[in-house]
Phi, psi and omega in degrees: 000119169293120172281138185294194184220155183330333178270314168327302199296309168336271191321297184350269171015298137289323176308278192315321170246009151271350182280321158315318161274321152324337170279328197276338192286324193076023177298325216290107171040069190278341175312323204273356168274338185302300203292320182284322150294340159313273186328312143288319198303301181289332141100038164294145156298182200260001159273298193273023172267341205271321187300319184293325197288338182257359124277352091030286154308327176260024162258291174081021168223102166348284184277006162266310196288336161267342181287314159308327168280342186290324188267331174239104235232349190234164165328156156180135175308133168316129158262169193317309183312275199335323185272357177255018186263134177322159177214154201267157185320321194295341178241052184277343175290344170258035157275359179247099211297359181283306177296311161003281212301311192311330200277343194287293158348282202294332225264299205280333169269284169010272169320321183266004187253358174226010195100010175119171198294316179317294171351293167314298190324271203275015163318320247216345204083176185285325197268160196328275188321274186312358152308279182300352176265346165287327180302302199283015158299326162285142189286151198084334156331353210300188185325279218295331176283316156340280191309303211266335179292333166295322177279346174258000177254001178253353169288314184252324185237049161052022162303145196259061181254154185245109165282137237254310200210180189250027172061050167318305176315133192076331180322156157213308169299321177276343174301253246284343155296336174272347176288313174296012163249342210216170124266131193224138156344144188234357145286179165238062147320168145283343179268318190282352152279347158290328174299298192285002156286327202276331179284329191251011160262350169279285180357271175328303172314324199279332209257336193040069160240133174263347156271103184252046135265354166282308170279352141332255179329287151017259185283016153284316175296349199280320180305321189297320173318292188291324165251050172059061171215049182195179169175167193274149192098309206330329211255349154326273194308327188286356109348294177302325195266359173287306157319302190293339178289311159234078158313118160202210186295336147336319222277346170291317170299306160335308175298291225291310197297305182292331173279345173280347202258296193241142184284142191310299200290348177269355164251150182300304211283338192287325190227009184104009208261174175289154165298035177194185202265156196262104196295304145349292210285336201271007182265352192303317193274318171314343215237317176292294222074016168248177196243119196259145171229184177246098202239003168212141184268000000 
């Protein structure tokens, strides 16, 4: 194991206790309780709660995935409007409305070679890897749509899967948050992904988190953090402004779900604040070093 170095040992610190308020705030992937409250709020089945989540995924921007569901609420091929509703950074290649439809496409043939969107889903079972290595089979698919689509089907639609690692291989957010605790191997060996599962299940141990899909996240956001594009809250507020960005029939059932959901001081709509991300504020700990919480609504 490469023992860290003094700016690591620093940070650690800031780590160890950004990840814990991420947890308690519900920065940590905050989509996934909104949706799992959607879903109840709307009495879905289990095709259409598994169809919202793979739209979800092939947006990662909220209130376009809802606004997609409202119209086509069963599988159904994309209309032109559909492929053109914003998308979020992480699915920025499906701003190029060719790929989109293809992944939208391959997603529907799926779905009929196994029984529906759920079917599709849990084709593969239960155990990690082979969840995720049943996902990128659909084009469009890669690690990361892979990592998160496997973590929402076990968050929101109760598949009993565990997540085993923090997809290291190949990796860029959680590497480079971990890189800033630890020195680590910049290849992806099979040994050098062993180092770095083994440096984030000690993590997880030192942290007593028991999800090392929370620490995945985490240290991507902590990366995200340290150089000034992130803050606690951030992916809340940026939800409200995703939402507010495609308004539709939904979008009252969303408000209702975060509030049912998420603490009163991290919501905008709770306390007055504008409805987007606060570009100011991610610059803070980079420029400081503290990590600002909302601590009275």
């Amino acid at each position: 194991m490469i023992a860290p170095g003094r700016r690591q040992v620093r940070l650690r610190g800031d780590y160890l206790r950004w990840h814990h308020l991420q947890v308690a705030t519900r920065d940590v992937d905050p989509a996934y309780p909104v949706l799992r409250a959607i879903v109840d709020q709307l009495g879905l089945d289990r095709d259409s709660a598994a169809w919202l989540v793979l739209l979800h995924v092939g947006y990662y921007q909220l209130g376009s995935a809802l606004a997609a569901f409202a119209e086509v609420p069963k599988p159904a091929p994309p209309t032109p409007a559909l492929l053109r509703l914003p998308t979020g950074t992480e699915r920025r290649a499906h701003r190029d409305v060719r790929q989109w439809d293809r992944h939208w496409r391959a997603l529907l043939d799926a779905f009929d070679a196994h029984g529906g969107p759920y079917g599709w889903l849990t084709a593969a079972g239960t155990d990690w890897a082979a969840l995720n290595d049943h996902l990128t089979r659909v084009y469009g698919n890669g690690r990361w749509a892979a990592y998160k689509t496997a973590e929402l089907a076990q968050k929101v639609l109760d598949v009993p899967t565990v997540v085993a690692d923090a997809g290291h291989a190949h990796s860029s957010g959680p590497r480079k948050g971990l890189a800033l605790l630890h020195r680590i191997p910049g290849g992806n060996t099979a040994g050098d992904v062993a180092i770095l599962d083994d440096l984030t299940t000690a993590l997880a141990a030192e942290l007593a988190e028991s999800d090392i899909g929370q620490v995945e996240t985490s240290l991507c956001d902590f990366h995200s953090l340290h150089k000034g594009g992130y803050y606690l809250g951030h992916d809340i507020d940026a939800m409200a402004e995703h939402l507010m960005k495609v308004p539709g029939a939904l979008t009252q059932v969303a408000f209702d779900a975060r509030a049912a959901t998420l603490p009163p001081p991290y919501l905008a709509e709770a306390v007055g604040r504008p409805l987007v991300v606060e570009r100011d504020r991610k610059r803070v700990y980079a420029n400081t070093g503290r990590i600002l919480e909302r601590r009275t609504a």
